[in-house]
C-alpha positions as CSV (number, residue, x, y, z in Angstrom):
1,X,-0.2,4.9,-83.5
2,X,-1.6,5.6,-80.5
3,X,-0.1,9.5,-80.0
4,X,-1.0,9.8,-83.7
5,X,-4.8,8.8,-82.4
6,X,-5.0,10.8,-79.6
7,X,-3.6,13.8,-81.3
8,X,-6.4,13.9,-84.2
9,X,-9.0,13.1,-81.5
10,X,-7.6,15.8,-79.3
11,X,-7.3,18.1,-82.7
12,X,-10.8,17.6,-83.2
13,X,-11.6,18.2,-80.0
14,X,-10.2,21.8,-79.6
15,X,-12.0,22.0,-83.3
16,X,-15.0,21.6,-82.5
17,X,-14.8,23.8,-79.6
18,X,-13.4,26.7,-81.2
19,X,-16.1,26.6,-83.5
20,X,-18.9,26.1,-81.0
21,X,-17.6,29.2,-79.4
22,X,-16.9,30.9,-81.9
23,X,-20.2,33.4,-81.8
24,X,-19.7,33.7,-77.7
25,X,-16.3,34.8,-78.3
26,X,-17.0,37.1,-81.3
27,X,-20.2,38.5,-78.9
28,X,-17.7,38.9,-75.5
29,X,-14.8,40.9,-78.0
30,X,-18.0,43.3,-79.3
31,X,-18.7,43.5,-75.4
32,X,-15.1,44.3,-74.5
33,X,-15.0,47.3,-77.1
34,X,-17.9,49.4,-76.2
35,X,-17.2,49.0,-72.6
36,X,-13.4,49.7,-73.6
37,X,-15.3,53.1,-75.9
38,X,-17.8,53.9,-73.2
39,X,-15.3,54.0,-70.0
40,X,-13.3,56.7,-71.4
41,X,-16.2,59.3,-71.1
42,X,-18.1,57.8,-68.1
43,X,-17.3,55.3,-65.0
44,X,-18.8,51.6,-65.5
45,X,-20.2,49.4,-62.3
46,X,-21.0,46.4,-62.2
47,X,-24.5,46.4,-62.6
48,X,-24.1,48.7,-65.5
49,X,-25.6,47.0,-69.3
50,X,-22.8,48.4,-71.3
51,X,-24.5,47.3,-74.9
52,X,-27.9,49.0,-73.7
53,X,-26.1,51.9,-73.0
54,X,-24.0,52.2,-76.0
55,X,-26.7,50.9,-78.1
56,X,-28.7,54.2,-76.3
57,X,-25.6,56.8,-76.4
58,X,-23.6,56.1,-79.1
59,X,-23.6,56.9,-83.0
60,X,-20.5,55.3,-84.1
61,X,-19.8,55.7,-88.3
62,X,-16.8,56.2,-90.4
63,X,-15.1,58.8,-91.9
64,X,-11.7,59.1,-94.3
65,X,-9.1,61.6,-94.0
66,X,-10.8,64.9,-95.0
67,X,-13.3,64.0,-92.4
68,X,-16.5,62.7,-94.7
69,X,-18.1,60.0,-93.9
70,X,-18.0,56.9,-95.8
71,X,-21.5,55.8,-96.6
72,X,-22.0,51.7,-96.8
73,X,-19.2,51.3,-94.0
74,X,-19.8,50.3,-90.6
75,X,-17.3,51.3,-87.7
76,X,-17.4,48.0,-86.0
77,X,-16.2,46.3,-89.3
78,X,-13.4,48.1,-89.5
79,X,-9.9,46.4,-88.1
80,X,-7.9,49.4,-87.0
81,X,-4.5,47.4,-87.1
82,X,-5.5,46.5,-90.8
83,X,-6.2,50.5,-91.2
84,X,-2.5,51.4,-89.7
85,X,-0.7,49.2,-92.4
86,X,-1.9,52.1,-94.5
87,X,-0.6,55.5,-95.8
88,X,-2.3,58.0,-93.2
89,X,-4.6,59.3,-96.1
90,X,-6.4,56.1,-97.5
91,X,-7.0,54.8,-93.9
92,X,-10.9,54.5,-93.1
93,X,-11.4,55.5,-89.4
94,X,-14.2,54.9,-87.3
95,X,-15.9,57.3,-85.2
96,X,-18.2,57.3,-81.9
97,X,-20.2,59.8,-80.8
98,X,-21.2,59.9,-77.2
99,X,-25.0,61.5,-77.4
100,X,-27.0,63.1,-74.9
101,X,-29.5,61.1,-73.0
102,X,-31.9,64.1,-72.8
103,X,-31.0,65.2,-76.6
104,X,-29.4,62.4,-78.7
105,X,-28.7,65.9,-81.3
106,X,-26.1,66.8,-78.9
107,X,-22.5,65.6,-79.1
108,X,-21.6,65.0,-75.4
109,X,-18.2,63.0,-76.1
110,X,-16.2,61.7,-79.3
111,X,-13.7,58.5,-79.1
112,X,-11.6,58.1,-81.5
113,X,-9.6,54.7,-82.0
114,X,-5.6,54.8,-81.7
115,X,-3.2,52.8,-82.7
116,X,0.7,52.3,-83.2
117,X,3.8,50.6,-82.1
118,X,5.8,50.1,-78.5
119,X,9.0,48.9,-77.6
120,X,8.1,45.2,-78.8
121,X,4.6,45.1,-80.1
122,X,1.6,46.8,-81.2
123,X,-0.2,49.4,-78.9
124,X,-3.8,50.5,-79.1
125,X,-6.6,52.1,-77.6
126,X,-9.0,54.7,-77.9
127,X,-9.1,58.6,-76.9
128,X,-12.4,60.8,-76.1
129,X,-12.3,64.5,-76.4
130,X,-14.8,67.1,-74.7
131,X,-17.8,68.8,-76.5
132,X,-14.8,71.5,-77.2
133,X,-13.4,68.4,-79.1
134,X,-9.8,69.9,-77.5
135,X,-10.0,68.6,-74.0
136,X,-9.1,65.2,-73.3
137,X,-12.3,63.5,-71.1
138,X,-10.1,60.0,-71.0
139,X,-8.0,57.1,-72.6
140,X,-7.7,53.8,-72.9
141,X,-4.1,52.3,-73.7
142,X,-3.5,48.6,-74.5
143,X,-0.8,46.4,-75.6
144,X,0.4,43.2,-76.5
145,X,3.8,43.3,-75.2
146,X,5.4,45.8,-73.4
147,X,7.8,45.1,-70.2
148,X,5.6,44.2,-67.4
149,X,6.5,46.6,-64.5
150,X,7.7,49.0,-67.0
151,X,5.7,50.0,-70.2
152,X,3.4,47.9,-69.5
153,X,1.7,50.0,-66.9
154,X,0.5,52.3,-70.1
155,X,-2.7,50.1,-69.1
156,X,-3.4,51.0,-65.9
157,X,-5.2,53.8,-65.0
158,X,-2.3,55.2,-62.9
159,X,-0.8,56.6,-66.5
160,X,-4.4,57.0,-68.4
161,X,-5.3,59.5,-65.7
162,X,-2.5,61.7,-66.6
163,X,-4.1,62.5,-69.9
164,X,-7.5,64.0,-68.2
165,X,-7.5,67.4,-68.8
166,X,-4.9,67.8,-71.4
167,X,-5.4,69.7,-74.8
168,X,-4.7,68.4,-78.3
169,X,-4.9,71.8,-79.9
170,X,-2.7,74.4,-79.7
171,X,-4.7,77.5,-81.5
172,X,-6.0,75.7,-84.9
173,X,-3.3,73.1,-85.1
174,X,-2.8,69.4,-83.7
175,X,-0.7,70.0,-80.5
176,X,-1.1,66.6,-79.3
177,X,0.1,65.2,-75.5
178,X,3.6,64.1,-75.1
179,X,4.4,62.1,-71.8
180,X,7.9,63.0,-71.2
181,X,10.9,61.2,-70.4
182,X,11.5,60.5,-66.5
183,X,8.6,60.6,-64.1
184,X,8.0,62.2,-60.7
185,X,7.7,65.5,-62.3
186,X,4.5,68.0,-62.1
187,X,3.1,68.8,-65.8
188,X,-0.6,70.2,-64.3
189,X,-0.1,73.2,-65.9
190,X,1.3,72.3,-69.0
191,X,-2.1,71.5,-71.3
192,X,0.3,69.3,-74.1
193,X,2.4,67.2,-71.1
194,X,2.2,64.1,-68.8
195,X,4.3,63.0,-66.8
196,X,7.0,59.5,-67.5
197,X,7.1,56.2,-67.0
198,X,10.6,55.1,-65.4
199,X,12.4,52.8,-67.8
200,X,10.0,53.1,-70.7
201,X,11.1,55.7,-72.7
202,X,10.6,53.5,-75.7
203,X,6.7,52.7,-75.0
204,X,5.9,55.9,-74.2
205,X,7.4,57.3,-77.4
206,X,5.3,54.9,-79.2
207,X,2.7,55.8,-77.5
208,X,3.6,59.4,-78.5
209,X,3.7,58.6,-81.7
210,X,0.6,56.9,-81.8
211,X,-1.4,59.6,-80.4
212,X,-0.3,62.2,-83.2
213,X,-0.3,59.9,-85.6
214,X,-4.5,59.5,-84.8
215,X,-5.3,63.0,-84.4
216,X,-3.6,64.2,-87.6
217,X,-5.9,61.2,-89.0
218,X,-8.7,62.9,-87.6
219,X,-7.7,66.3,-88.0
220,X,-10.0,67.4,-90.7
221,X,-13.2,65.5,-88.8
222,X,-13.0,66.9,-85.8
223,X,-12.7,70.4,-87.7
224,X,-15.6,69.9,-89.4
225,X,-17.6,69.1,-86.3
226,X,-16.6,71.3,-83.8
227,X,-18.2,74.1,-86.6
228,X,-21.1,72.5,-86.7
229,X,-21.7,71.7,-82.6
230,X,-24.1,74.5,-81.2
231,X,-22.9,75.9,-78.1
């Protein structure tokens, strides 16, 4: 009687808690994101107010696979993982657009969100692409399983770094960036290559994978917006 007691009270507890902080918690995963969104184009301190400057920089939306965009829908409503369940061409897919400060007309940045499968579990993460929308300006990788040590390290910026530079187009068609198997080898002037990740040739094939999987998604978008940027 007494564990049955004092697990009910405890229950109730943890309850009550979970609900009390449930807003606080829904408020610090909104925060996560747009710092998440805004530290692939720029570098965050400390003192920086990431929801004053997204909330300044950013036109997020969504769009569907011909690259229109899906009036009544908000981008921070849609669940990504809920979206990759989907056949590639019913998938809704946000979009955020990193303006100019001087001219908030002028597409500085686009992040696009990613995601796929590792060696154990699900990967995600988002991707921004230049003005040019063709050169990579940064990544974010995450994960909820992979080999700590090993594909893990997709995570650190050690192996998001690589993908600074790199291309996803080659001519008028999705190219991507492969990392390739092995590491310790110099792709710097291959536009469409990183370098490995020793023993996780599995992640980083996922991680392949999910990266061409998400700009074939938003093939068709980008397209459509790279005629219509203004040099």
């Amino acid at each position: 009687m007494y564990a049955a007691i004092l697990t009910v009270v405890c229950g109730g507890l943890l309850a009550f808690a979970s609900e009390s902080l449930k807003e606080k918690q829904q408020e610090n995963i909104a925060l996560e994101q747009k710092q998440n969104i805004l530290s692939t184009v720029m570098v965050l301190n400390d003192e920086d107010n990431a929801s004053e400057i997204y909330g300044k920089r950013v036109k997020a939306f969504v769009v569907d696979f011909n690259g229109n965009v899906i009036e009544g829908k908000k981008a921070t409503d849609i669940s990504v993982d809920a979206e990759y369940k989907k056949p590639t061409k019913e998938r809704m897919l946000p979009v955020y657009e990193f303006r100019s400060e001087a001219d908030p007309s002028k597409i500085e940045f686009v992040v696009l969100p990613i995601h796929g499968f590792g060696l154990w579990d699900r990967i995600w993460g988002f991707v921004a692409l230049q003005s040019d929308l063709n050169t990579i300006q940064g990544t974010v990788f995450q994960h909820k399983g992979e080999t700590p040590g090993l594909g893990a390290r997709i995570s650190s910026a050690e192996i998001q770094d690589r993908y600074k530079g790199k291309h996803v187009f080659e001519g008028d068609q999705i190219a991507s960036v492969d990392m390739m198997k092995g590491e310790g080898n110099d792709y710097s002037s291959d536009t469409h290559k990183v370098d490995g990740m020793s023993g996780a040739t599995l992640t980083a094939k996922g991680v392949n994978n999910m990266l061409k999987d998400y700009l074939v998604c938003y093939e068709n978008y980008i397209k459509k917006t790279k005629t219509a940027i203004v040099p």
